[in-house]
N, C-alpha and C positions, 0 to 999 in steps of 0.2 A: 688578435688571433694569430694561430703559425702563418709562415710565409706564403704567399698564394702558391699554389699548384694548378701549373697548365701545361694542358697538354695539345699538341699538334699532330693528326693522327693520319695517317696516308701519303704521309712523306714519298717520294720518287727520284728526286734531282738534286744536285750538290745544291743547286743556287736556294730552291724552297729549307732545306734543310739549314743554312748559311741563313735564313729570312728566320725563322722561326728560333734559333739561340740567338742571331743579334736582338729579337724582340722582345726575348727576355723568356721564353717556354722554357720549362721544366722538363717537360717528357716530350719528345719524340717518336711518333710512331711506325712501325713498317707492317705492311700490308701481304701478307704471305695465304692466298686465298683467290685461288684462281680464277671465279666467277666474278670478284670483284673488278670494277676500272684501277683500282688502286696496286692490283698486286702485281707482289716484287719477286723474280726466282730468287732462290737462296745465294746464287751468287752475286747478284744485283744487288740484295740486302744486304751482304757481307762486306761488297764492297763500299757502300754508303755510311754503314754503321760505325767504321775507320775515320768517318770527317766528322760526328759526334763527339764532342766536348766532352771531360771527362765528367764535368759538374754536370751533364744533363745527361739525363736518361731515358738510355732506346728501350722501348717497349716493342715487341714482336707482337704481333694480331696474327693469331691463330682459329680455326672453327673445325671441330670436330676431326683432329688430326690423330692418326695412329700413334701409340706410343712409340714404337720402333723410330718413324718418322719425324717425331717429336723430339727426341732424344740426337737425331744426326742435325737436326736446323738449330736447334740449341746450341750445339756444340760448334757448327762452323760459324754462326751469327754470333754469337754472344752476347745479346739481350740481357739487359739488367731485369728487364720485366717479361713476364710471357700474360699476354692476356687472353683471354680462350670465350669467343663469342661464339660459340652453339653448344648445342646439349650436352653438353659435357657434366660426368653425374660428380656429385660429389665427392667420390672414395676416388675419381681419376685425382681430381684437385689434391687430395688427401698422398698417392702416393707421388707426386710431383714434390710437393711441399716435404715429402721427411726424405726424397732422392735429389735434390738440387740445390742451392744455393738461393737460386730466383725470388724476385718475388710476383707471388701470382695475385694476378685479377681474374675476376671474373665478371662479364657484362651480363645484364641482366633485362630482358625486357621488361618493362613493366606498363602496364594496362589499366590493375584496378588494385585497391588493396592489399587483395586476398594475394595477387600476385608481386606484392611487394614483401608479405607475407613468407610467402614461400622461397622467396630468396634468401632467408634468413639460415636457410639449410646448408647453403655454401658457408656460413658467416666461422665455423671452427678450420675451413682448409686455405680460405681465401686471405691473401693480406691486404684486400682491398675490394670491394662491391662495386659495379661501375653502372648506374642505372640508366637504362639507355631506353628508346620508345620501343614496342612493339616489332620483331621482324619485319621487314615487309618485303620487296624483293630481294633486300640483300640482309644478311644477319644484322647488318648497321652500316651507318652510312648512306642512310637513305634519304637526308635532313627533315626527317620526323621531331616532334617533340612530343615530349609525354608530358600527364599532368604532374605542373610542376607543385601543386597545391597537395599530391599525396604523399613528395619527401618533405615539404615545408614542417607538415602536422606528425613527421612521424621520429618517435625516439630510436635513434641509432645508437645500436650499439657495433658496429663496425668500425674502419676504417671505409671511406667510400667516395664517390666522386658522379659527378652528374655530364652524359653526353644525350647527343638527340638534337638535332636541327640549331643548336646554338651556332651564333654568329654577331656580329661585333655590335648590330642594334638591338640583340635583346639577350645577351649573356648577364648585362647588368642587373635584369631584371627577374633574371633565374636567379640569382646568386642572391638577391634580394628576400624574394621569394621561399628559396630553401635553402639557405645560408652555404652552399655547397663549398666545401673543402676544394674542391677539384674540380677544373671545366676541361673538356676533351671535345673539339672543334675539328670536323672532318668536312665534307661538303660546305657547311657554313663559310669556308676560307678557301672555295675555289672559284675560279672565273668560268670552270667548263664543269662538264663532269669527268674528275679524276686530276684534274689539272690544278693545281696550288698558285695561288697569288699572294706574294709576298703583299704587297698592300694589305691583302684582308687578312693575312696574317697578324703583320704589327697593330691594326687594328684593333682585332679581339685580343691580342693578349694586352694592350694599353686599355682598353673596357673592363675588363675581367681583373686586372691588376688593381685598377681604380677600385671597381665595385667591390671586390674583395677585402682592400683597406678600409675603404671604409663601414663594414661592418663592425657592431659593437663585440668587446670583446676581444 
């Protein structure tokens, strides 16, 4: 199969960020979401995003951001990825995608089918589906997981990636489970809430790396 895709999402500090490319992640995330423990002001992210390796890639977390406002953190971050965890309707996705460069995600909670379903609506603007558990207090990041038994059985036709309460003793067995392209690890690889532990870092990405290889294909 392609090479594994991992991502480390809530990044804050030179040293977690420094933990997560020595352990080999692919995406790095910043947290731009004020309710969240995780967020970063735009200068804090700007500054961070500068210690980012050119081989991996900053993804921006975004939820339900003005365009106007969207368009000035774009531009001082510079995010290879903008991912946009709230309601965000389609045709927003749609005019990002033909005015930007980026590539967009969009997180998707999902529940039950029908609302696995229904994420398929994002699948012409999005260049990647991120299916993550239900809101609950926080758009994500809540270390929820969802059933992982509705993407296992389900035919993709996206690009897409699997987050939600993953962590280094049962990533192996999502990735098993629904053969996921991509793990995205938030809470899972903290020692507090908001707080990043390189340890659990290298962890899930040496789990996820493993379980990943060894899928057939």
């Amino acid at each position: 199969m392609a090479a594994p895709l991992i991502k480390i999402c809530g990044l804050s500090t030179p040293a977690t960020i420094d933990a997560a490319v020595a352990a080999g992640a692919t995406h790095v995330g910043f947290v731009h979401f004020k309710p969240s423990p995780r967020h970063l002001s735009i200068a804090r992210a700007a500054d961070l995003r500068d210690r980012v390796p050119a081989h991996v890639k900053t993804v921006l977390l975004t939820v339900n951001m003005e365009p106007a406002q969207t368009s000035d953190i774009i531009q001082t971050i510079r995010p290879d990825v903008l991912q946009l965890h709230g309601q965000e309707a389609p045709e927003w996705l749609q005019v990002l995608k033909e005015h930007s460069d980026l590539e967009i995600w969009k997180a998707i909670g999902v529940k039950d089918q029908a609302s696995l379903e229904q994420a398929q609506r994002y699948k012409p603007f999005a260049h990647r589906l991120l299916y993550d558990a239900p809101a609950g207090a926080l758009p994500g990041g809540n270390g929820l997981a969802l059933d992982w038994g509705l993407l296992g059985n389900f035919r993709h036709e996206a690009e897409w990636g699997l987050a939600g309460g993953l962590d280094a003793g049962n990533v192996a067995e999502a990735i098993r489970q629904t053969h996921a392209p991509l793990v995205d690890a938030s809470s899972g690889v903290e020692s507090e809430r908001g707080v990043k532990d390189p340890d659990k870092i290298a962890a899930f990405c040496e789990a996820a790396r493993a379980a990943m290889t060894a899928l057939p294909g």
